[in-house]
C-alpha positions in Angstrom: 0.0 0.0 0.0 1.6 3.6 -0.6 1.7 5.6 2.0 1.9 3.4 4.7 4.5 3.9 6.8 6.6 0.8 8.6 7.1 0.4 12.1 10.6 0.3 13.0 11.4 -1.9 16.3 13.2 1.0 19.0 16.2 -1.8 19.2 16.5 -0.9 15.1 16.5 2.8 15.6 19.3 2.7 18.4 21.3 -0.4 16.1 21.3 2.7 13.1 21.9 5.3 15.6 25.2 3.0 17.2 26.7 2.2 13.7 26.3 6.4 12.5 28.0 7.1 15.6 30.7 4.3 15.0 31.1 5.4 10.9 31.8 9.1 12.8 34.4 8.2 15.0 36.2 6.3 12.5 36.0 9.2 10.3 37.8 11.0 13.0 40.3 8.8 13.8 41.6 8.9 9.9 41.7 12.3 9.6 43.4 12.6 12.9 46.0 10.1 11.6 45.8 12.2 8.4 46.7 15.3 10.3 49.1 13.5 12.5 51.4 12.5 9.1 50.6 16.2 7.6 52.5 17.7 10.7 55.4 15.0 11.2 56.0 15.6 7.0 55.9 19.4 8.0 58.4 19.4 10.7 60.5 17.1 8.8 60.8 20.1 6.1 61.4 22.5 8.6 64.5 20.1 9.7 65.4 20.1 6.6 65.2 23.6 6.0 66.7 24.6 8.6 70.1 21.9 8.3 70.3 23.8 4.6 70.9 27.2 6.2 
């Protein structure tokens, strides 16, 4: 019938709401290790620029 709307189960709700959070948080971890290898290739250059002077 269109239009009629399912009943989701609360236990589904807080299963999609779990595995958002999760997808998040692994999102963060990779761009903190992202940033983490941005800054140790930055101060890597600055060694080097600095060993050239």
């Amino acid at each position: 019938m269109p239009g009629k709307v399912k009943h989701i189960p609360e236990n589904s709700v807080s299963l999609i709401i779990k595995f958002q959070t999760m997808e998040e948080k692994s999102r963060l971890i990779q761009d903190e290790e992202l940033l983490l290898r941005n800054n140790s290739r930055n101060i890597n250059i600055q060694t080097i620029n600095i060993m050239r002077v």
